[in-house]
VOVEXPA-368911 format. One record per residue (C-alpha): residue in one letter; x, y, z. Coordinates in pm, whole numbers, plus 32768, in hexadecimal, padded with zeros to 4 digits. Example, Ala and Ser with C-alpha at 12.3 -4.5 7.8 and 13.67 -1.06 7.14 Angstrom:
// VOVEXPA-368911
a84CE7E3E830Cs85577F9682CA
This chain:
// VOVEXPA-368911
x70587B7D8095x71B77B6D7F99x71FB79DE7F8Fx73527967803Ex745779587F4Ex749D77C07F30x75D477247F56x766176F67E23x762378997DD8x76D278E17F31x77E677F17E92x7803788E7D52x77F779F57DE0x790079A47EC9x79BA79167D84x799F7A527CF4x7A167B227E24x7B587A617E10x7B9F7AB67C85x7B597C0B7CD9x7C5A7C367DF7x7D3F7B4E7D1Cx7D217C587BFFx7D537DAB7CD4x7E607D077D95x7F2A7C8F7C3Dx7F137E0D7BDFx7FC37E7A7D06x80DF7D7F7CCAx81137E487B8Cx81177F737BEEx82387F0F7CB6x82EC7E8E7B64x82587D1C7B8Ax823A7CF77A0Ax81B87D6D78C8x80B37E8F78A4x80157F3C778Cx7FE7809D7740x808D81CA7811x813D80CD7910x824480C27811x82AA82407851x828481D779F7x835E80B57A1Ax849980A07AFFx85DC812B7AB8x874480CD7B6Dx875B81AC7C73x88BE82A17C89x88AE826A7DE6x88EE81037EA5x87E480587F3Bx87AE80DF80A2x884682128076x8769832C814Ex8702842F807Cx862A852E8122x84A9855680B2x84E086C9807Dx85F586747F59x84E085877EBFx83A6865F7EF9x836C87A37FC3x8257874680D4x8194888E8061x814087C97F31x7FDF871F7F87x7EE486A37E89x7D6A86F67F13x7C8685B87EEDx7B5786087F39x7ABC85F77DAFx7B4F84677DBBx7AE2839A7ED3x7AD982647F1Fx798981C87F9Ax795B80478061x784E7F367FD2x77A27E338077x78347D787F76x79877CF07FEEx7AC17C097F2Ex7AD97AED7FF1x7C467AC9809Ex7D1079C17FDEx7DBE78B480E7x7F3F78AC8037x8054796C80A7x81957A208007x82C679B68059x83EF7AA28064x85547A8680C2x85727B0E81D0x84BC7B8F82EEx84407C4583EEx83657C5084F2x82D87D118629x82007CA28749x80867D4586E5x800D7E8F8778x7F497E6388D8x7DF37E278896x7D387F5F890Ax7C18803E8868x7CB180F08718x7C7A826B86F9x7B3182CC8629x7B63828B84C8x7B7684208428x7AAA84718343x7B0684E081D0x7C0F847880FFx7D95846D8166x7E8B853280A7x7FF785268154x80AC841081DEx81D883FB82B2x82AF83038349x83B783728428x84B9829484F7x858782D68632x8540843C85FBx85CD845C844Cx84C684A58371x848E837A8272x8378839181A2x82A684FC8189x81EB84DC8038x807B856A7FCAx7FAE847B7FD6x7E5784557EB5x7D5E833D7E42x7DF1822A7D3Ex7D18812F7C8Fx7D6180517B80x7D6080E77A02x7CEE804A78EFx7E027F9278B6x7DC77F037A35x7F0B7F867AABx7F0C80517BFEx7FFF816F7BBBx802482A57C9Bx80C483B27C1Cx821484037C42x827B84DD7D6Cx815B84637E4Dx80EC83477EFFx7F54828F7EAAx7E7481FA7F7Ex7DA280E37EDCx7C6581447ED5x7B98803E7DF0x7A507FFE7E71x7A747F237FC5x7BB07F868021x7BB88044817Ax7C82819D81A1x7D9981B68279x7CE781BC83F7x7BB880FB83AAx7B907F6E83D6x7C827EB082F2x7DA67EC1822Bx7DE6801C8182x7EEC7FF380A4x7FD38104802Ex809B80E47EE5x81D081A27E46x82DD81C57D73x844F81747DE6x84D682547D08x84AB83097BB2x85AA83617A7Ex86E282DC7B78x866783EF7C98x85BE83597DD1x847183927DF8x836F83857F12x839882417F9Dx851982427F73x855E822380F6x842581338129x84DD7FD88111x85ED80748242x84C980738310x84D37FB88475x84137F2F858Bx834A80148676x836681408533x82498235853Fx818C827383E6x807F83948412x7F4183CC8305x7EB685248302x7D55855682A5x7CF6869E81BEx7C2F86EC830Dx7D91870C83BBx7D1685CA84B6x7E7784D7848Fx7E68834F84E2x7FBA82B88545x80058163851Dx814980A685AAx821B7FC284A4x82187E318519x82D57DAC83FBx83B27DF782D2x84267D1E81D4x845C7CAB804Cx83707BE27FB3x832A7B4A7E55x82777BF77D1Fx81D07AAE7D22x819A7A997E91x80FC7BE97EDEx7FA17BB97E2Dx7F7C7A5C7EE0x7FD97B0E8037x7EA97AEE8111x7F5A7BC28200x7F547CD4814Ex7E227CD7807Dx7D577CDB81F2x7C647D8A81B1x7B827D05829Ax7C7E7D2083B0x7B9A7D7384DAx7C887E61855Ax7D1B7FB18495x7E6A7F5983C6x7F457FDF82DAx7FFC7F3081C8x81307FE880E2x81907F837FC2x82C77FD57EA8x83E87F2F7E01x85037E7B7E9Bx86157F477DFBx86E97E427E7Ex86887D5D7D86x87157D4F7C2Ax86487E057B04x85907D3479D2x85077DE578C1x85247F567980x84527EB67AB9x84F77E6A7C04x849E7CD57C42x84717CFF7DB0x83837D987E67x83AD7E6A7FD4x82787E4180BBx824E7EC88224x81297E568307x80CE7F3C842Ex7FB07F4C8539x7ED880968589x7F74811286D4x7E56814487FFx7DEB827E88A5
């Protein structure tokens, strides 16, 4: 029979789960323009929008929705072995929040990878982007592509649908033009976002809260790095264009939290 791990090796593995959700997390943050990152990031940092913060711009003027990437050569696969949540939280200035979803048995998790996502409020079309797999590069910066929307798919971090925090990153905007996420931070309470599997199955999930929050807040945000979250949840993530720029990188970010809607 294997021998029980002691406790000092349960100690320093759950050490080492930390670092490693410390380290993916930090590469999020720049993504989002949270500091200083070698290599291509330089050509992929923020620009000042032409347009004012908040102003609706539809998703077909920033991407036509016939414009999907395919997946299914890039997946993302979950390990036994898990980051351990950190126990700090971001603060942001301002917020808010929404009572959670009714507890109640979540649709089946689809199978595959997703490759659209939508968010659409009171009936206007706000987000409508492809949707592919991002990891980190070598340079450990998470970095979709421009004109599309990524899905964090780093070993141990659920899809969108399955049991824990997905969480869905893109850019605000891109050479002055808005880009996928431009609408995201206009969001509000009770606003549908929709993830379409390659398989054509779709899990919806209903926004609880919307607000700005710190470069330096975000990675220590155990609320949104839950990815042991028993229940199925969605986290989005871009730049607070409201926020003034610092060496081409917005210093806010733009997070919205929201709860898989029941069958």
């Amino acid at each position: 029979m294997p021998t029980p791990p002691t406790r000092r090796q349960r100690w320093r593995e759950r050490k080492e789960y930390r670092r490693t959700t410390a380290v993916l997390a930090a590469a999020v943050a720049v993504l989002l323009g949270g500091g200083v990152a070698a290599g291509t990031w330089w050509s992929q940092q923020d620009d000042e929008a032409a347009l004012s913060p908040g102003t609706y711009v539809p998703p077909s003027s920033i991407m036509p929705p016939s414009q999907t990437i395919t997946s299914s050569s890039s997946t993302a696969t979950t390990t036994t072995t898990k980051p351990k949540k950190k126990t700090s939280s971001s603060t942001a200035s301002s917020t808010t929040t929404a009572s959670p979803t009714a507890t109640a048995a979540p649709v089946q998790a689809p199978p595959g990878s997703p490759t659209r996502v939508q968010v659409t409020s009171g009936g206007r079309e706000l987000v409508d982007a492809s949707l592919g797999p991002t990891k980190l590069d070598a340079q450990k910066v998470l970095a979709p592509p421009f004109g599309t929307a990524g899905w964090y798919a780093e070993p141990g971090w659920p899809k969108p649908g399955h049991k824990g925090a997905s969480i869905l990153v893109g850019h605000i905007n891109h050479g002055g033009n808005p880009d996928v996420f431009w609408n995201l931070p206009s969001v509000k309470l009770g606003d549908i976002v929709t993830v379409t599997y390659g398989s054509g199955s779709a899990v919806k999930f209903k926004i609880t809260r919307s607000e700005p929050a710190s470069k330096k807040g975000v990675p220590q945000d155990d609320s949104i790095w839950d990815w042991d979250n028993p229940n199925p949840v969605l986290r989005l993530i871009t730049c607070d264009p409201g926020t003034p720029l610092s060496g081409g990188h917005y210093e806010g970010n733009w997070v919205v939290w929201a709860d898989q809607m029941v069958s």
